[in-house]
C-alpha positions as CSV (number, residue, x, y, z in Angstrom):
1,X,24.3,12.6,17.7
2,X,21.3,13.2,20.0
3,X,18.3,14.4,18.3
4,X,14.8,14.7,19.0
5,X,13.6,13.5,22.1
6,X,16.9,13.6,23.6
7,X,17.6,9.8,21.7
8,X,21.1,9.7,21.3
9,X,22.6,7.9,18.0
10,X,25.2,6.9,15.9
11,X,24.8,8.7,12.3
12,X,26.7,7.0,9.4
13,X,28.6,9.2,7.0
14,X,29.8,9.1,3.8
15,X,33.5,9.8,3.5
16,X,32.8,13.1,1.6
17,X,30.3,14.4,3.9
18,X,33.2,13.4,6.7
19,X,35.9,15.3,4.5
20,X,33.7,18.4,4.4
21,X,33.3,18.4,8.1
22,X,36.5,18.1,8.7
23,X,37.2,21.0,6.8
24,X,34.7,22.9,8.2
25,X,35.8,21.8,11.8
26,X,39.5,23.1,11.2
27,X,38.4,26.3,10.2
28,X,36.3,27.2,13.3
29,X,38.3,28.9,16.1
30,X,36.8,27.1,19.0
31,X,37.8,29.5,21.5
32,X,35.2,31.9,20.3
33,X,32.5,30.2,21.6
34,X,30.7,29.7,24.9
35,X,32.3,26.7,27.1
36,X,28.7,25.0,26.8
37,X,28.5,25.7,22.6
38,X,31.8,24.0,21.5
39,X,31.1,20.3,21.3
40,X,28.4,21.3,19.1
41,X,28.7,20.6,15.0
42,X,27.0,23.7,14.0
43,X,26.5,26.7,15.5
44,X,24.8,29.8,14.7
45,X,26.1,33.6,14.2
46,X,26.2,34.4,18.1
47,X,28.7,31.0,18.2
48,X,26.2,29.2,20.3
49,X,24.6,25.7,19.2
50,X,22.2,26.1,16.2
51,X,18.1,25.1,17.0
52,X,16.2,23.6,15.3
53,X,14.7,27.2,14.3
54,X,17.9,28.0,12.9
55,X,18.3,24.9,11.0
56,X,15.0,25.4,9.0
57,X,15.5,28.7,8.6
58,X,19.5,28.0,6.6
59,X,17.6,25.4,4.5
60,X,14.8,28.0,3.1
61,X,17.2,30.0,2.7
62,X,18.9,28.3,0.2
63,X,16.1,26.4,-1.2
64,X,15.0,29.7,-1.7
65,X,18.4,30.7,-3.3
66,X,18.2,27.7,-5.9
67,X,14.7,28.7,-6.5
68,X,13.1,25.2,-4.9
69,X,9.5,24.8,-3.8
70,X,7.3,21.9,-2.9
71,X,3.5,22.3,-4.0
72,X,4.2,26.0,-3.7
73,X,5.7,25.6,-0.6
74,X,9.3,26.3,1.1
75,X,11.6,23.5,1.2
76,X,11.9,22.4,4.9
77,X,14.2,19.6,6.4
78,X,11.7,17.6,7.4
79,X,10.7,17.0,3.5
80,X,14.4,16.9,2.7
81,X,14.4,13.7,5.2
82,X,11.4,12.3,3.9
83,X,12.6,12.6,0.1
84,X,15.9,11.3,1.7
85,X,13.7,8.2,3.0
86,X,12.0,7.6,-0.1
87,X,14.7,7.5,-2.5
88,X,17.1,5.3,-0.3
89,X,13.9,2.9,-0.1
90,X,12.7,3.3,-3.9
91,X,15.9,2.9,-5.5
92,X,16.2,-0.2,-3.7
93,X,19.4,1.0,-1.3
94,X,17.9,-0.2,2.0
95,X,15.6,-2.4,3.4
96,X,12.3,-0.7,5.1
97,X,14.2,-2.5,9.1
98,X,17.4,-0.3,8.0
99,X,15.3,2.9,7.1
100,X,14.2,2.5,10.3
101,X,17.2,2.2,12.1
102,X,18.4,5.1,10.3
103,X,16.1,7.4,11.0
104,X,15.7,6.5,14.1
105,X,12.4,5.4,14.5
106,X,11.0,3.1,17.5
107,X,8.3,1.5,15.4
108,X,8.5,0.3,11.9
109,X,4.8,1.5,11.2
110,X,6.0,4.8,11.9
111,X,9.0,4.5,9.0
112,X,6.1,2.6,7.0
113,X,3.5,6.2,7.1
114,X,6.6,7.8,6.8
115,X,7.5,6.8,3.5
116,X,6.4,6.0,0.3
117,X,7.0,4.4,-2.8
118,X,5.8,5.7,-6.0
119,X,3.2,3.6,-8.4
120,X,5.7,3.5,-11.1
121,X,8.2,2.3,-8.4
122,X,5.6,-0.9,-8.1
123,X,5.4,-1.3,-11.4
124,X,9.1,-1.6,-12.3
125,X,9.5,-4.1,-9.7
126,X,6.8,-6.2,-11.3
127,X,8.2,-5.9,-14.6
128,X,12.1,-6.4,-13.3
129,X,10.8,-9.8,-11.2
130,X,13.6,-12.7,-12.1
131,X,9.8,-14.3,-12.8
132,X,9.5,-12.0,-16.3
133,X,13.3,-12.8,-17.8
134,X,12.3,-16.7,-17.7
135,X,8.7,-16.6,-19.4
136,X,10.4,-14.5,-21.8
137,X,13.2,-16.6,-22.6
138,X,11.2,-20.3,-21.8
139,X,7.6,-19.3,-22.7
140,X,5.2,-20.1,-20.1
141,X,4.5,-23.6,-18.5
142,X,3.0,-26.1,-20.2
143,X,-0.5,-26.1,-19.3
144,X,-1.5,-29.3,-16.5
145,X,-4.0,-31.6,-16.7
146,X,-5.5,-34.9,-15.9
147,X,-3.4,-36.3,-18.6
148,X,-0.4,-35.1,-17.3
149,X,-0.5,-38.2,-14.6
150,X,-1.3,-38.7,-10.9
151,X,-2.2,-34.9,-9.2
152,X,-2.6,-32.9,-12.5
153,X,1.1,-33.2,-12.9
154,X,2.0,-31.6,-9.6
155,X,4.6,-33.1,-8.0
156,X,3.5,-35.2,-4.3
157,X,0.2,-34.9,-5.1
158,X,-1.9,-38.5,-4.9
159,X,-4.3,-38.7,-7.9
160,X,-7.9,-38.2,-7.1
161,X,-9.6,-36.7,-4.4
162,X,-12.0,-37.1,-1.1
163,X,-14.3,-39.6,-1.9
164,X,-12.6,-40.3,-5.0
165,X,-11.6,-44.0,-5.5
């Protein structure tokens, strides 16, 4: 695929999405179009390749349709990439690197502003932490102290301090 800024990239599928095109694909008479339009995926009603115009225009068109709005606002793909973004990266999917790589973005700070996670998504991390499950099951630690011998009980550590004899 080549996309904005002329970058050219590979765009993984999932094998109903590819099904669906391939549908789609068989259906289209080919020969209707302009010699310079066919190799495009989607074209629009004069058969020639669909702009970006046109693609924003088909998606509040049927956001419209299913009666979706965003802070009172039309749907547009740009927030159906970002919610896209956020869910693959809140629900844990991919890693922050392979968000990046997916939507194609030369710097990593860029997918960082881009995206988001949620407050609640923090906190369910915290509270799903391997680190919960054993104080739950074990209690916590046994608390250490001078008693415990040499270092407070931690391990490698020699017993006293600078100046300490």
């Amino acid at each position: 695929m080549t996309g904005k800024g002329e970058k050219t990239r590979i765009v993984p599928l999932h094998p109903a999405v590819e099904r669906l095109i391939r549908q789609y694909l068989e259906t289209r008479p080919e020969s209707e179009a302009p010699e310079e339009h066919r190799r495009a995926l989607f074209w629009n009603r004069d058969k020639r390749r669909i702009t970006a115009n046109g693609v924003w225009r088909v998606v509040r068109k049927y956001a419209a349709a299913a009666g979706l709005t965003y802070k009172e606002k039309a749907i547009s793909p740009h927030k159906l990439r970002h919610s896209f973004a956020t869910m693959l990266l809140s629900e844990g999917q991919v890693s922050l690197r392979e968000l990046q790589e997916l939507l194609g973005h030369a710097s990593i700070n860029t997918t960082m502003i881009y995206t988001h996670i949620s407050d609640a998504g923090r906190r369910r991390a915290i509270e799903e932490h391997p680190l919960g499950a054993l104080m739950e099951n074990e209690g916590p630690p046994a608390a250490a102290g001078p008693a415990a011998g040499p270092g407070g009980g931690r391990p490698g550590r020699p017993q006293g301090g600078p100046g300490e004899k």
